[in-house]
N, C-alpha and C positions, 0 to 999 in steps of 0.2 A: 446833504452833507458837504458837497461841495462850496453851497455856498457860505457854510460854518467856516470852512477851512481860508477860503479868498479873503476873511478877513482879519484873519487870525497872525499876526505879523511875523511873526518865524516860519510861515509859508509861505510859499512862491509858487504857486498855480502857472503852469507855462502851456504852448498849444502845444508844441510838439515833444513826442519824448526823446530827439535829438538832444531838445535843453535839457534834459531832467536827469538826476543823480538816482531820485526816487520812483518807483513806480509804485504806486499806490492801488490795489486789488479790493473794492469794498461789493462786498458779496457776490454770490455765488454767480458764476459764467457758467452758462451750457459748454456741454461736451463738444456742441457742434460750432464752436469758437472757441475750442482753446488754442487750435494751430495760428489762427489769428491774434490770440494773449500774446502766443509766442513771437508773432512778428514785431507786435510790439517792443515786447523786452528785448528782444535781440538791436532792437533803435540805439537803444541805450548808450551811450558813451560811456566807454568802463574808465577809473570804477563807475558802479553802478547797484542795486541792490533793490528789491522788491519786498513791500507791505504787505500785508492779506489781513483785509477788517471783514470778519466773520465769512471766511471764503478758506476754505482751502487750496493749501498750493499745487501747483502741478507737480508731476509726482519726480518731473526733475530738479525741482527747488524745494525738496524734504525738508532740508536748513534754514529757510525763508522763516523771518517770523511773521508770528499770526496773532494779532490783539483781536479783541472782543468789544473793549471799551472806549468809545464815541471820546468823552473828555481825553483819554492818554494817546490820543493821536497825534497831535502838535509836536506835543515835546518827543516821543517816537523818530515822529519824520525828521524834525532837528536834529536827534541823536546819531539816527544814521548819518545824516548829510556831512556831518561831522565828524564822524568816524571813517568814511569815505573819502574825503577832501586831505584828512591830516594822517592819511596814512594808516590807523587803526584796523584797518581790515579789509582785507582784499577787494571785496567785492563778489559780486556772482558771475559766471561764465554767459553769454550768450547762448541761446536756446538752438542756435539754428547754423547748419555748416556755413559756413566763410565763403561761400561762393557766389557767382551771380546769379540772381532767379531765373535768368533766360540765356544759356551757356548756349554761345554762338562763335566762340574762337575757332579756327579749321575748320568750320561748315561752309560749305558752298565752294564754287569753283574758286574764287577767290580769298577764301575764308574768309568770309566778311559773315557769316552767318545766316546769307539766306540763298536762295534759288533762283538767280535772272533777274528780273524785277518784280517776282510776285515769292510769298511764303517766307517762312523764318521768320526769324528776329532781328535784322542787320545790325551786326554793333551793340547786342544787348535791347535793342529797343522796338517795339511793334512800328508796324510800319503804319503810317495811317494815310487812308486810302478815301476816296471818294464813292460813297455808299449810298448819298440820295443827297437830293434837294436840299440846300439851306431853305429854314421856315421864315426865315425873314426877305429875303429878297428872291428866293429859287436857285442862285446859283447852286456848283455843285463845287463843295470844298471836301478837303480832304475830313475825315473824321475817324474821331480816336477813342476808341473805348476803353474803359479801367473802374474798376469797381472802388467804393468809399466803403467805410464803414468794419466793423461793428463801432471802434473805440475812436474816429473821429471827434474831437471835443465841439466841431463845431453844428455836429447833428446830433439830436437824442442819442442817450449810451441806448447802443443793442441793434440801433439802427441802420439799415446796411443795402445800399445803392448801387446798381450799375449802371454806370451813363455814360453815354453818347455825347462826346462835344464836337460841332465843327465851329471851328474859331473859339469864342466864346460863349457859343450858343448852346444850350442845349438841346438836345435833338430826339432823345428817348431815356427813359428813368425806370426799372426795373426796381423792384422791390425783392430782398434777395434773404433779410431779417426783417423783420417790423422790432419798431424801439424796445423795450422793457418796458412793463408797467410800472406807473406811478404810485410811490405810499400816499395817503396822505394820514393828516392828524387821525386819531382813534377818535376826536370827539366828534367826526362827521359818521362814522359810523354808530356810537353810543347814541344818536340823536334817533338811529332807530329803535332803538330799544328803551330809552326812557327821556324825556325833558330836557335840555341841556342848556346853558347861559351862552343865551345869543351873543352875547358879547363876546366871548372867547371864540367863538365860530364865526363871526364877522373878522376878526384879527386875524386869524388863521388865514379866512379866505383872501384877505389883503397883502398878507406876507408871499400866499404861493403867486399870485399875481405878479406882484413887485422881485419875486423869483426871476419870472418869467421873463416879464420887462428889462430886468438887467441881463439877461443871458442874450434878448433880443437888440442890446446894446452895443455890447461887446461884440457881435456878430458885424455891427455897422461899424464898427472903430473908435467906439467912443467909452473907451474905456475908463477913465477919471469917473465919468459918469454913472458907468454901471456898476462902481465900487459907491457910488454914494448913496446910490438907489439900494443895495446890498445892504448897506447901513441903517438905512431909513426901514428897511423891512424885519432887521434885528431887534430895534428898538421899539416900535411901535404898537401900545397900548390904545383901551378905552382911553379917553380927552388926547389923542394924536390927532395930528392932522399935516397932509401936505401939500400947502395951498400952492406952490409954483409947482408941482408936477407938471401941469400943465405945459408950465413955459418952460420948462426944464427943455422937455422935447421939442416942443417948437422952436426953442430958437437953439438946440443942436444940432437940428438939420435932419432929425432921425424921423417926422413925419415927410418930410418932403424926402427922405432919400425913397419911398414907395412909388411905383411908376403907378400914376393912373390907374386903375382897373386890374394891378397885380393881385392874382390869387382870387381871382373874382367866385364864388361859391355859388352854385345853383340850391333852390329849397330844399331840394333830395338829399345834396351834399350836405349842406349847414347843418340842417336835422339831424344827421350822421352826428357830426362832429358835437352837436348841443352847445349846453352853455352859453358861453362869449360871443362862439361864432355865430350859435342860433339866435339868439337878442342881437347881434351885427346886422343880418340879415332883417332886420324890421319884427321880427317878431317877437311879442312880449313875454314867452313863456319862461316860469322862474315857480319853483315847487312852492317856494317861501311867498309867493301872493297865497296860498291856501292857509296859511297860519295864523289864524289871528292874536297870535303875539306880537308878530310882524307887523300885522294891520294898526294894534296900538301905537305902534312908532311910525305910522305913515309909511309903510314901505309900498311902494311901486317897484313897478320892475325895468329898466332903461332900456333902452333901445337905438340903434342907428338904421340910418338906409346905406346901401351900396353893398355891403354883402363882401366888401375883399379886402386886402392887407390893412388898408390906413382905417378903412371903419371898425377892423378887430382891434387895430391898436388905439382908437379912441375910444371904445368900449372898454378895451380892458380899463384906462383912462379912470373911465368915468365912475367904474364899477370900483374900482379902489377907491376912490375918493366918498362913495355912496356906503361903503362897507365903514369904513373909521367913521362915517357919522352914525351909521346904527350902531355900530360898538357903544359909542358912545352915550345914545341916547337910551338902549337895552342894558346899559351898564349903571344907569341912573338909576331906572326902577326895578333892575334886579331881575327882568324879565327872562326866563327858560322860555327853548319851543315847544308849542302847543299841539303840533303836526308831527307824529312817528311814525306817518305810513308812506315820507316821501321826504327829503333833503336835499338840497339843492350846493352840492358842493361846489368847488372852484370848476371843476371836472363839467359839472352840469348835474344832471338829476342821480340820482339814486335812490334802490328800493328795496325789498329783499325782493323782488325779480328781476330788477335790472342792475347797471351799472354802465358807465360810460366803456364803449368796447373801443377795439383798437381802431381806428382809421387809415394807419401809416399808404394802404390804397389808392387813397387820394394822390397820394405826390405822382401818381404814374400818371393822368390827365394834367395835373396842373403845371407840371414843370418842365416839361416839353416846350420848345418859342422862347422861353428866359433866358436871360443873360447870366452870367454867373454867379455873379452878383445879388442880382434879382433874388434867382433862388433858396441862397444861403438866409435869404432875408425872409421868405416865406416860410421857408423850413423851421426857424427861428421861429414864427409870428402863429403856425400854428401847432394846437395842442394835439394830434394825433393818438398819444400814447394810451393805447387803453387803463382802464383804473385798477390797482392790483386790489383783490379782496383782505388783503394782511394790509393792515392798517402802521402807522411810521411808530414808530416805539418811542415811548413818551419822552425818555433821555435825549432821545435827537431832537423830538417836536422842543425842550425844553432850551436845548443848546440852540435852536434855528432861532 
């Protein structure tokens, strides 16, 4: 849905809700993060005013409206922005008292809010202290701990971190949420239960791909980009094709901004992960080699070596570009799959006994020695999120 909306031109997708008029609520938030919703909305710059697309409000925004309908969100979010800006309506209150989160005024001999030189909060702010070894060189710098997440935009919604930086390093990565699972199309899961046109299942898998790829753009700064790539995934039928994806990235910068050997995935891991990551890692595995529908249009299955960031991101690469020519060439001859005891989604395999589960585990091994940087880049590059068994309601698959 988000990516419906980024191109939708009476919306304005921003990172922080500092910028935003609108706070947009689409589905349902656990109980165990709403005081976190609330932090959010309380960012808000009043006025200000809150959405809810098929989510109920909190139960202090009774008043909040609440749409159903995927199409009537644009013009919504406009209405309000507009009725907020020109005066039409107040706006909603902040959720959370007015005060500092860490009240430190008259604490301490000097009220400065702490105790000596160790305890408190001095000044409102933790104090950051020298706890171990930098991983990069052993010095010992001071180091500051603060938790990310759930509604960072620039990690999985749901996803939720505590880390450790000295300098710019990270130092240790707690896992605190793991992301939300992923919808995807109902036609990868119909593919278990009867034949389906490869073709539309090739398109589908190239669109969540090209998803991915632009949200892993944006993360790098190359945003003009990942609005085009966003475009390119809107549009794209059987007879598409995107023959400079390639160079797209190559000469953005977005392959070379990966350090060497970031994110490097042992077989244990990759296997975990499936899919992209598992074919990154040298191995051929893809359900759709068992189909011989597939087999009629010469499907193989692709593969890279090195197993880490830049091999997932020429995989994924390579796998869009291999997806629009099976569309295309399954879309000649009208070809359905042959294969209902196994589908090979964007996700990776699925079965009625399995499904891609969550990963988000991993980031506590791998994000530890990265730069800041680094990491937001990895987090980005990989798919983590386990696969939700409710598949995306055809209205959205239709609007995406």
């Amino acid at each position: 849905m988000r990516e419906v909306l980024a191109l939708n031109p009476r919306v304005e997708l921003v990172d922080s809700p500092r910028h935003a008029s609108v706070l947009l609520v689409a589905g349902g938030v656990p109980p165990d993060q709403h005081d976190a919703l609330r932090r959010v909305h309380s960012q808000l710059p009043r006025p200000a005013a809150s959405l809810w697309f098929r989510s109920d409000p909190l139960i202090e925004l009774d008043q909040a409206r609440r749409i159903d309908r995927l199409g009537d969100l644009p013009a919504e979010i406009a209405r309000l922005h507009r009725a907020l800006v020109g005066g039409d309506m107040p706006g909603e209150p902040g959720l959370l008292p007015d005060q500092p989160p860490h009240p430190w005024q008259g604490k301490g001999k000097h009220g400065q809010g702490g105790e000596g030189m160790m305890g408190g909060v001095p000044y409102g702010r933790a104090m950051a202290m020298a706890m171990m070894d930098d991983l990069r060189d052993g010095l010992q710098l001071d180091s500051l701990s603060f938790t990310l997440g759930p509604f960072y935009r620039a990690l999985p919604p749901g996803l939720q971190l505590k880390l450790t930086l000295q300098g710019d390093l990270l130092q240790m990565a707690m896992i605190e949420s793991s992301a939300y699972p992923v919808h995807l199309p109902a036609l990868f899961f119909e593919a278990l239960q009867r034949p389906m046109p490869i073709a539309a299942l090739e398109i589908e898998r190239a669109r969540y791909h090209l998803y991915r790829l632009a949200q892993l753009m944006r993360i790098a700064g190359l945003g003009s980009l990942a609005q085009r790539t966003l475009a390119d995934a809107a549009r794209i039928q059987p007879g598409s094709r995107l023959p400079d994806l390639y160079r797209r990235i190559t000469r953005s910068g977005l392959l070379q901004s990966f350090n060497p050997g970031l994110g490097q995935l042992d077989m244990h891991q990759a296997r975990m992960l499936g899919g992209v990551a598992w074919r990154a890692a040298g191995m051929p595995h893809d359900a759709r080699s068992d189909d011989p529908s597939y087999a009629r249009i010469g499907f193989e299955p692709l593969t890279h070596e090195g197993s880490d960031a830049r091999a997932r991101l020429l995989q994924t690469v390579a796998e869009i570009s291999q997806a629009l020519s099976l569309a295309t060439a399954a879309n000649e001859l009208q070809l359905h799959t042959g294969n209902t005891e196994r589908v090979e989604t964007p996700k990776g395999e699925l079965s009625t006994e399995q499904r891609p589960a969550d990963a988000s585990h991993l980031l506590m091994d791998l994000l530890p020695g990265l730069e800041w940087s680094q990491a937001l880049l990895l987090i980005a590059g990989l798919d983590t999120a386990a696969l939700s068994p409710y598949p995306m309601e055809r209205q959205q698959a239709a609007l995406c």
